[in-house]
N, C-alpha and C positions, 0 to 999 in steps of 0.2 A: 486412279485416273489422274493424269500430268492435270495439271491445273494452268491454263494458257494467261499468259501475262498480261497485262492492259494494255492498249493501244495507247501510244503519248499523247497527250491534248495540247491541239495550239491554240492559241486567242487569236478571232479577227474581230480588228474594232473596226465596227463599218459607221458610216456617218448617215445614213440617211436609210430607210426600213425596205425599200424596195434594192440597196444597195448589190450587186452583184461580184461575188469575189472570182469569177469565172475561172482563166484558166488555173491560176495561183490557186483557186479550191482543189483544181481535179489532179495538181500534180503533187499534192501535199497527200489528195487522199490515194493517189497512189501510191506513193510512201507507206501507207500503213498508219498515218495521224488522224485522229480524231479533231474535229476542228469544232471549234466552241466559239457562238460569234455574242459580240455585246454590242449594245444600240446607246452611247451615252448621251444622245442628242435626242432622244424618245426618252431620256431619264432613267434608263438603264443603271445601273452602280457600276464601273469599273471593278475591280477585286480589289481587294487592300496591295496584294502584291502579286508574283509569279509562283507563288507554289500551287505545284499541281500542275503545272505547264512548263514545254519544253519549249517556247518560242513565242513570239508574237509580232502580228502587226497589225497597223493602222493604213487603212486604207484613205482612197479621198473623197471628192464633195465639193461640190458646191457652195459652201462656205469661207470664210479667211481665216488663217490661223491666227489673225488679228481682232475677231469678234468675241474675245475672250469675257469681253464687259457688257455684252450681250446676250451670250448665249453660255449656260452653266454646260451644256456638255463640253465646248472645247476650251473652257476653263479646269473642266474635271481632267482634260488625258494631257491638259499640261502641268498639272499637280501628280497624276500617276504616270505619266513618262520616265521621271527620274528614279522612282522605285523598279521601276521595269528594269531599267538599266541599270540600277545597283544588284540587279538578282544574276547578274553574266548570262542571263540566256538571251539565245537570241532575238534579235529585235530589229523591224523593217520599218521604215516610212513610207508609202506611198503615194505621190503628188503631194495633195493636204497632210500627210500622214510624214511626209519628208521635212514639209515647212511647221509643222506641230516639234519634229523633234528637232528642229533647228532655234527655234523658240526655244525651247525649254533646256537648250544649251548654251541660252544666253546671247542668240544671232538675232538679226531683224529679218524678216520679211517682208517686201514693199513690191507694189504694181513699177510693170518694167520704164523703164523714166521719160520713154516715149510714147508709152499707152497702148502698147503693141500687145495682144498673146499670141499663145504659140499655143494652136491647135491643129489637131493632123498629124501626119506625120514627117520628124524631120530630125536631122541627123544627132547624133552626139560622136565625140571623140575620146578616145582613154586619154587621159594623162600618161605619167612613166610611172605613177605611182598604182596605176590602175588595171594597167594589160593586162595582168593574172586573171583580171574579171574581164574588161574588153579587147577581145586582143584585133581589137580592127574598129573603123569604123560601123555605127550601128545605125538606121532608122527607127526612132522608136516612134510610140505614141503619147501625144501628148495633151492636155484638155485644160489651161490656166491660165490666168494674168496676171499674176504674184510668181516673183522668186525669193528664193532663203540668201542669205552671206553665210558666209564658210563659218560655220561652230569652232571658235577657238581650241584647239587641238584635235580638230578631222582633217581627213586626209581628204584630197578632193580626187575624184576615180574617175570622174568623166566630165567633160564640158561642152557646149555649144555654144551657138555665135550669140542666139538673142537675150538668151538666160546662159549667164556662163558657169554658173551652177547645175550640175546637172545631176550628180553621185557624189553619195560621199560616206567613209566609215569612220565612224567613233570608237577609240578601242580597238577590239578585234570583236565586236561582236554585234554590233549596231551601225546598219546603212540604211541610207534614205536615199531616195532618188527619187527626181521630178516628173517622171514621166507614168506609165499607165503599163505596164507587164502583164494584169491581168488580162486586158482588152481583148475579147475576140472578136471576130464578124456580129454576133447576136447583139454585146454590149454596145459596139459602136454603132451599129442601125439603131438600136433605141437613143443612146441618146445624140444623136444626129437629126430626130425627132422631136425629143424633150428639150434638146440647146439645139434650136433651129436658130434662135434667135442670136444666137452669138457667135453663128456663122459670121453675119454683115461686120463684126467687129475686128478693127484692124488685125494684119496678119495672118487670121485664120484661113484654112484652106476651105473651100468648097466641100460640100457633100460628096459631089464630082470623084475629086479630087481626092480625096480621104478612101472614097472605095477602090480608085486604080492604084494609089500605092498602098492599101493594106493588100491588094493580090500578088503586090512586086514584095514586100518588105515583112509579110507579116510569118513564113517561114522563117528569118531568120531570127526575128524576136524570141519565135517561139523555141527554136533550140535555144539559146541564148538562157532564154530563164529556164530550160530545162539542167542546164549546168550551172545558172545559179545557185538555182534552190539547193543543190548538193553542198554546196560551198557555204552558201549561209548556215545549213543548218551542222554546218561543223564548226562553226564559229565558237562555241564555245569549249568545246575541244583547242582551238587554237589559244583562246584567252587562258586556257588552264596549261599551257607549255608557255607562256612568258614569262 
């Protein structure tokens, strides 16, 4: 009898125990990948490295990627960030998870200089360096008041107007972006709930607001990271032809 192969396991590092990896889980595990999540912020261990795993990322939180002297979990994944990334597999940031591996390239991260965030949804643009991933403008989703500065030797793939950081790949096999890809209707009703409170805070859109254009905008997101995920997860394919 054929003896059937393993399924590849990815790491999701989620930040918070009720965290939700919503769509980005269902289109991974359509793929065929087993997904393996770690809680470093419940005191979880990170892994020493990447073996055993074809990928990984970090998702966000309500946290800053700047409470490193406060809180031992997001001192822990900016200690194993750069192991992740020496191992060529691939590797995602998501919102906190973008500004965690912008840190740990050496960038700053600061609240926007006029105290503004960017919640809801609202556009980004490719760069020339970026089309191959946006080939147009996008609406995405978004839920922070900190942006990252460009990691000396990343390429920057996408920007907008309030945060002009918005994408970015290190390598060929490491991107962060600032925005929320996971999000679907379920995740943003809960927390439009749980961050009620930072509606009132500049910038942000209404509740309102957030549900009419997640019905205008949230189809194209979703194709969008369904042709992501193809492309990231050949990324290291692509770092082994350079």
């Amino acid at each position: 009898m054929r003896r059937q192969s393993p399924r590849p396991r990815l790491l999701l590092v989620m930040q918070t125990p009720d965290a939700d990896a919503g769509r980005c889980a269902r289109k991974l595990s359509k793929r065929g990948y087993r997904l393996d999540y770690c809680y470093p912020l419940s005191g979880q261990p990170l892994p020493s490295g990447m073996n055993g795993y074809a990928g990984a990322i970090v998702f966000g939180g309500p946290m800053s990627a700047n409470d490193d002297g406060k809180r031992p979990g997001i001192r822990a994944q900016l200690d194993w960030i750069p192991r992740a990334l020496d191992s060529g597999q691939p590797f995602l940031g998501i919102c906190l998870g973008a500004q965690l591996l912008a840190r740990a390239l050496g960038a700053t991260v600061r609240p926007h200089p006029e105290g503004l965030a960017e919640v809801g949804y609202f556009p980004v643009e490719p760069t020339a360096t970026g089309q191959n991933l946006f080939d147009t403008s996008l609406h995405v989703y978004h839920w922070h008041h900190e942006g990252f500065a460009l990691p000396a030797g990343a390429e920057l793939l996408a920007t907008g107007e309030r945060f002009p950081h918005q994408a970015f790949r290190y390598d060929a096999h490491a991107f962060g972006v600032q925005f929320h890809p996971e999000v679907d209707q379920t995740i943003m009703e809960s927390w439009l709930v749980e961050g009620a409170d930072e509606l009132s805070h500049p910038g942000a859109q209404s509740a309102d607001e957030q549900r009419e254009r997640h019905v205008r905008h949230d189809a194209a997101l979703d194709a969008w990271l369904e042709q992501f995920v193809d492309q990231w997860l050949q990324a290291r394919d692509r770092e082994t032809e350079r």
